[in-house]
Backbone bond lengths (Angstrom), bond angles and torsions (degrees), N, CA, C in turn:
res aa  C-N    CA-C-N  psi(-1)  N-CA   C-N-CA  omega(-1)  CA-C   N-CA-C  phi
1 X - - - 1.446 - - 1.525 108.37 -
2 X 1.285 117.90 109.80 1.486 126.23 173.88 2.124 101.64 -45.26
3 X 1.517 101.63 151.32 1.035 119.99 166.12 1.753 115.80 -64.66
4 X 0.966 133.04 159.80 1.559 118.17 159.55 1.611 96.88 -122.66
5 X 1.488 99.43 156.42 1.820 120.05 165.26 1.613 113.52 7.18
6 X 1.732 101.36 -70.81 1.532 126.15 -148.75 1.452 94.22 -87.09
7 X 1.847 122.44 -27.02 1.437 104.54 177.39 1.917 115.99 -75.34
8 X 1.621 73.93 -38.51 1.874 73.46 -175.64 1.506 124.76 -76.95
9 X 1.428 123.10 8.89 1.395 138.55 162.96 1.216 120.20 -86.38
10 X 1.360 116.19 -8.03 1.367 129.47 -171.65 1.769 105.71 -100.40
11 X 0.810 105.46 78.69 1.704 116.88 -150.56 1.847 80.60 -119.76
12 X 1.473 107.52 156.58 1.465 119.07 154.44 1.458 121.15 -109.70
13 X 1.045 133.98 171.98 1.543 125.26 169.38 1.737 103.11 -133.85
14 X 1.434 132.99 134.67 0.937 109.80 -175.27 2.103 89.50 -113.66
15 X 1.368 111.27 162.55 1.365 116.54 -168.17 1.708 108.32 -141.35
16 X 1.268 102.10 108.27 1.676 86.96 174.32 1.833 89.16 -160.08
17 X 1.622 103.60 169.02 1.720 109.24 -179.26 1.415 79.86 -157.95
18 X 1.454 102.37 162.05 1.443 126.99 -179.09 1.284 127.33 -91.80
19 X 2.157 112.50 44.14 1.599 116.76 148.17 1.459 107.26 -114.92
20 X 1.203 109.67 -27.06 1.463 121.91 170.00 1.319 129.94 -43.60
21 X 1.141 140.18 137.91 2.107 121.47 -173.43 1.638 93.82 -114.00
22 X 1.533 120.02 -10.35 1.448 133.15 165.54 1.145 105.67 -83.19
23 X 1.500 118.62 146.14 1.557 135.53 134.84 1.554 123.59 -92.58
24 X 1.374 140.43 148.42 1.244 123.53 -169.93 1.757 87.42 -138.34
25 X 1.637 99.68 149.14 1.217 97.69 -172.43 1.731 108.77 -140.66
26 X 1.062 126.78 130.89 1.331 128.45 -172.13 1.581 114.44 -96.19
27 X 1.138 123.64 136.56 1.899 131.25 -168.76 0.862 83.78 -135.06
28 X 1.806 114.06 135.07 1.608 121.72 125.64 1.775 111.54 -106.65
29 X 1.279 92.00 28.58 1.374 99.25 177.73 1.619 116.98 -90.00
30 X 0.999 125.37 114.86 1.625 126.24 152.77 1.377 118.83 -30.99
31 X 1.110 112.29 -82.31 1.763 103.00 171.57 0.802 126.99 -52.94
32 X 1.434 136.48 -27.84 1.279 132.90 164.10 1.324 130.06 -44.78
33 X 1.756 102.09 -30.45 1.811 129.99 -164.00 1.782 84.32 -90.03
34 X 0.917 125.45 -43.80 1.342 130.28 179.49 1.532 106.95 -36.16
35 X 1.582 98.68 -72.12 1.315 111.93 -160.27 1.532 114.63 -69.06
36 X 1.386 104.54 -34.38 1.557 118.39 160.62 2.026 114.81 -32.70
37 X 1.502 89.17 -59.17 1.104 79.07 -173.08 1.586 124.54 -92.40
38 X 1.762 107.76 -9.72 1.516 89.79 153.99 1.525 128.31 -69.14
39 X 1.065 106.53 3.01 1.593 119.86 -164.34 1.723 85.05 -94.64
40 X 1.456 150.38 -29.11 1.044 151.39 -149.38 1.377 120.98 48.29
41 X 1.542 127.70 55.06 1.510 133.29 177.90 1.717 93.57 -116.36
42 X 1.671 93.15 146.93 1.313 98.00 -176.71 1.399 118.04 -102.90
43 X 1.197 137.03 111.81 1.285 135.89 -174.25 1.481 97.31 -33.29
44 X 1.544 108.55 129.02 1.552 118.79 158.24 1.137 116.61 -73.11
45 X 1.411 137.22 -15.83 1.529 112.18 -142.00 1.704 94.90 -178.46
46 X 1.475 139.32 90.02 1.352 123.84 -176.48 1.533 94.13 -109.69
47 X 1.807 98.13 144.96 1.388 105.88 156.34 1.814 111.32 -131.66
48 X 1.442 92.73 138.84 1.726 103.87 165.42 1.338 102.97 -95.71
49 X 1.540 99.79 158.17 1.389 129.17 178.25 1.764 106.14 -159.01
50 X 1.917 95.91 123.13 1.096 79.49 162.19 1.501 170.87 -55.95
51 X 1.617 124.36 152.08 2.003 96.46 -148.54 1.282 119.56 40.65
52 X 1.217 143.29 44.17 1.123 125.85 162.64 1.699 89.36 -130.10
53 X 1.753 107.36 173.14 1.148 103.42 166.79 1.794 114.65 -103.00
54 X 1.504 127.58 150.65 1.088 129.25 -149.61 2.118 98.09 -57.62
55 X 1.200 79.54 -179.12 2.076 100.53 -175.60 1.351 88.31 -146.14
56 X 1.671 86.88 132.52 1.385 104.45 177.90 1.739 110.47 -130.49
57 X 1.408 132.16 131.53 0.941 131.79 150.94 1.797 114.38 -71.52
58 X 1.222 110.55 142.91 1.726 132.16 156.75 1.392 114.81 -126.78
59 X 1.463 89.03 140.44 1.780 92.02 165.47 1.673 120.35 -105.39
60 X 0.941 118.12 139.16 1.426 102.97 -176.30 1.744 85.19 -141.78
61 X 1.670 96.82 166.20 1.545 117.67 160.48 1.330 110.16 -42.97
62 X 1.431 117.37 164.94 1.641 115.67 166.89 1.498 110.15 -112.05
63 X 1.826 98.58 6.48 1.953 86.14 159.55 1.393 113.74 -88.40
64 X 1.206 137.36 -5.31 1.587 142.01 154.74 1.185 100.98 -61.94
65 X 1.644 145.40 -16.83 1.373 111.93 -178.35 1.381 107.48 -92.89
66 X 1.525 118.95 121.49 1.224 113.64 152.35 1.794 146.19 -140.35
67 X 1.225 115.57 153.95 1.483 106.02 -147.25 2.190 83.56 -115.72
68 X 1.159 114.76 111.26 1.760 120.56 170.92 1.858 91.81 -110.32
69 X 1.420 75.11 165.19 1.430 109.85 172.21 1.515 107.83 -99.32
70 X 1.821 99.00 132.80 1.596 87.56 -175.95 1.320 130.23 -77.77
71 X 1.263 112.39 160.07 1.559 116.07 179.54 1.242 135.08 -70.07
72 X 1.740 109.52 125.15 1.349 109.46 -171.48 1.451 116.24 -92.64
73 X 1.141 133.73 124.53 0.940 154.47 166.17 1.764 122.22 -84.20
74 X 1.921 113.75 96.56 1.415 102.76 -178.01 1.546 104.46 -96.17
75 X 0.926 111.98 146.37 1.365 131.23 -158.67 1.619 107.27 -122.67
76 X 0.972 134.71 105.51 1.807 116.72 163.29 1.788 124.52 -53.25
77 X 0.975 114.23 170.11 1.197 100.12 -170.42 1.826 114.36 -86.72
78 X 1.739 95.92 -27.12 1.336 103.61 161.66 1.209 123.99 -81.60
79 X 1.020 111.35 -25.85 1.849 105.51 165.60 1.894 111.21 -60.79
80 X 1.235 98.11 -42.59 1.484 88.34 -179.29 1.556 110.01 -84.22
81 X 0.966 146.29 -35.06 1.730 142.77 134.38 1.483 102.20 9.31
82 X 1.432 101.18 -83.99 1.711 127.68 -174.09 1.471 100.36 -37.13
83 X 1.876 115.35 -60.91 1.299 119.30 -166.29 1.538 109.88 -66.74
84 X 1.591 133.62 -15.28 1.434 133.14 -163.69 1.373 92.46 -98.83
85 X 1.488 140.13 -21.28 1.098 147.62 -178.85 1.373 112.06 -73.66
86 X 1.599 114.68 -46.95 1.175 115.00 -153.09 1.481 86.18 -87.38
87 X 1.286 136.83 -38.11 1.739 144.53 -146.69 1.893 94.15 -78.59
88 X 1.483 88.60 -40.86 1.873 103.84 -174.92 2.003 103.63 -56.57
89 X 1.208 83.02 -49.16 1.782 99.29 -176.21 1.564 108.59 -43.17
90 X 1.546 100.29 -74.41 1.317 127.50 -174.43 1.649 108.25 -54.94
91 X 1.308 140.20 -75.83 1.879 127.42 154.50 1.077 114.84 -37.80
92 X 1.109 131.47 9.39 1.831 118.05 178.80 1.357 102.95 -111.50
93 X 1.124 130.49 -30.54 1.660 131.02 165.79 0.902 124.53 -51.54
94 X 1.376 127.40 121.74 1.524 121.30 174.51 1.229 119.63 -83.79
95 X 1.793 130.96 123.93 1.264 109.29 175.00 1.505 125.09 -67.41
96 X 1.277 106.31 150.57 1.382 116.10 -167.07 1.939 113.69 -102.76
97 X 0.937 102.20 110.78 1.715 108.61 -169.67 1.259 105.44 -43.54
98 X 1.631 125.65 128.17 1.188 123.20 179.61 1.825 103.78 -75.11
99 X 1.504 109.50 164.23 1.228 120.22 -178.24 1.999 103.07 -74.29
100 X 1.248 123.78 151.81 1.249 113.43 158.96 1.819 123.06 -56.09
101 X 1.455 92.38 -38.86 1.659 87.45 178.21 1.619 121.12 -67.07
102 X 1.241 101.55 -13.64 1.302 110.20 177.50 1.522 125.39 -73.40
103 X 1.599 111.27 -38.78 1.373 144.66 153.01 1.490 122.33 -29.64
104 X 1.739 95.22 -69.64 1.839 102.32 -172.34 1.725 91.44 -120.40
105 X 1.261 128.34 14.36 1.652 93.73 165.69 1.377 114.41 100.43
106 X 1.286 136.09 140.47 1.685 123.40 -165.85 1.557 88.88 -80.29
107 X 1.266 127.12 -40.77 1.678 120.50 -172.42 1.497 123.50 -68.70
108 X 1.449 105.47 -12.37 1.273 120.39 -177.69 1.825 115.77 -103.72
109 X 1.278 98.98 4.18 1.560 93.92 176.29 1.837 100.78 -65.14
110 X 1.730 89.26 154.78 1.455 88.73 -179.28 1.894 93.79 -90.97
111 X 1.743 83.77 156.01 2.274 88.10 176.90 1.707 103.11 -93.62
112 X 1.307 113.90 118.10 1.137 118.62 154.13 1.320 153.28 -29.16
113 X 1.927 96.46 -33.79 1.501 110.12 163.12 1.767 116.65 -84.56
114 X 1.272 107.99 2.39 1.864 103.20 -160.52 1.898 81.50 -112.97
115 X 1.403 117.20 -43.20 1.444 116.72 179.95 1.388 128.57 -65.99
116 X 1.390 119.12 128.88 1.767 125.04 -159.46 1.111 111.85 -144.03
C-alpha cells in the first residue's frame, strides 16, 4: 500500500550534540504525539500551519535516545515450514458465531413476552 502526502510528512527529526544533557525532537507525526503523551513529556514548543497537521517539539533526556541493530532471528527451515502451516491453519478458519444460549446461559435467556 503506497504511502499518501500526509503519511510521509509525518516524519520526526531527532536533535541532540554532545554539550547538551537534552535531546530535542521534532514530530509531525500523530502517533508519535500519542505516544509522547502516554510517555507523559510535555511538548516544548508547538507550531500550527495551515492544512497541515500541528509540529511539535519535545525535550527529553539523551539516555532515551536509542539507535539498535535489528534483530536476527535464525529460524530452521522446518521450523518455519511448521510456523507457515500452523499461521495458514489458524487465518483460514472462519469464526463461527456463538449461539446466544451459549453467551447468557439457558436460565438467563431473556423472555420475549415480559421484554418491550
Amino acid at each position: 500500500m503506497p504511502f499518501t502526502d500526509r503519511q510521509y510528512e509525518a516524519e520526526t527529526i531527532l536533535q541532540y550534540n554532545e554539550t547538551d544533557e537534552d535531546a530535542y525532537v521534532w514530530s509531525a507525526s500523530a502517533r508519535f504525539h500519542r505516544y509522547m503523551a502516554r510517555l507523559g513529556v510535555e511538548p516544548a514548543k508547538t507550531a500550527f500551519r495551515e492544512g497541515t497537521a500541528p509540529s511539535v517539539w519535545y525535550r527529553v533526556p539523551k539516555s532515551w535516545i536509542r539507535v539498535l541493530k535489528p534483530r536476527q532471528i535464525n529460524i530452521s527451515p522446518e521450523r518455519r515450514e511448521q510456523m507457515r502451516l500452523e499461521a495458514k491453519e489458524r487465518f483460514s478458519r472462519k469464526p463461527q458465531p456463538a449461539q446466544q444460549n451459549e453467551l447468557l446461559g439457558e436460565d438467563e435467556l431473556p423472555d420475549p413476552e415480559t421484554d418491550s
